[in-house]
N, C-alpha and C positions, 0 to 999 in steps of 0.2 A: 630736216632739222627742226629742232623745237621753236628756235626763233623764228625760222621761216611763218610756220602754221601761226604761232602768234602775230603778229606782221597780216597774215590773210586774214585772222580772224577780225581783227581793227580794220581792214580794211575792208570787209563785208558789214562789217557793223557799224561803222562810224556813226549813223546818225542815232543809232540807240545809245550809243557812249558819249555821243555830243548831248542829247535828248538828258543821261542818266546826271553826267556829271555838272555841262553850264547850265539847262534849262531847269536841273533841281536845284544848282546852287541860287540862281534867283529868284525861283519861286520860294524857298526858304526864307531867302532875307523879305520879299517882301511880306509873306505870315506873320514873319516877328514883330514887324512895324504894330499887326494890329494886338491889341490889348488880350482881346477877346480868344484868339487861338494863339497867342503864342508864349502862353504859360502851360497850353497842351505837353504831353511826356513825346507825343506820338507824333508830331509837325512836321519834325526831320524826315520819320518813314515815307507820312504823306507828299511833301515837296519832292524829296528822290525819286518816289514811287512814279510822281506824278509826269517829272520829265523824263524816265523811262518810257512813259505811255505813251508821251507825245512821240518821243524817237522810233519806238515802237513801230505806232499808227505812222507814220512819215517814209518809213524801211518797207514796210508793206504795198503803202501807196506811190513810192518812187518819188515824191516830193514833199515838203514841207507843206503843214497847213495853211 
């Protein structure tokens, strides 16, 4: 079934979807604070981008940094 496979796939990924969705949404708020990047167009790609990388890097290595 299609939910099943969905369902596996969150669960083989989790930490790149934890990484993609909480760890960009903080890095986000905190860019906006500074003056200097967060009048950037491009902040939000960077911040999501970025806690992608980390869940990424984290999924590969078996644990958190």
């Amino acid at each position: 079934m299609i939910i099943e496979k969905i369902f596996d796939h969150i669960s083989n990924w989790k930490k790149v979807w934890f990484g993609l969705i909480f760890l960009g949404s903080v890095i986000n708020a905190v860019l906006q604070k500074f003056n200097l990047v967060g009048d950037s167009p491009y902040i939000l790609v960077f911040a999501f981008g970025a806690g992608a990388l980390i869940g990424l890097v984290a999924k590969i290595r078996g644990v958190w940094l």
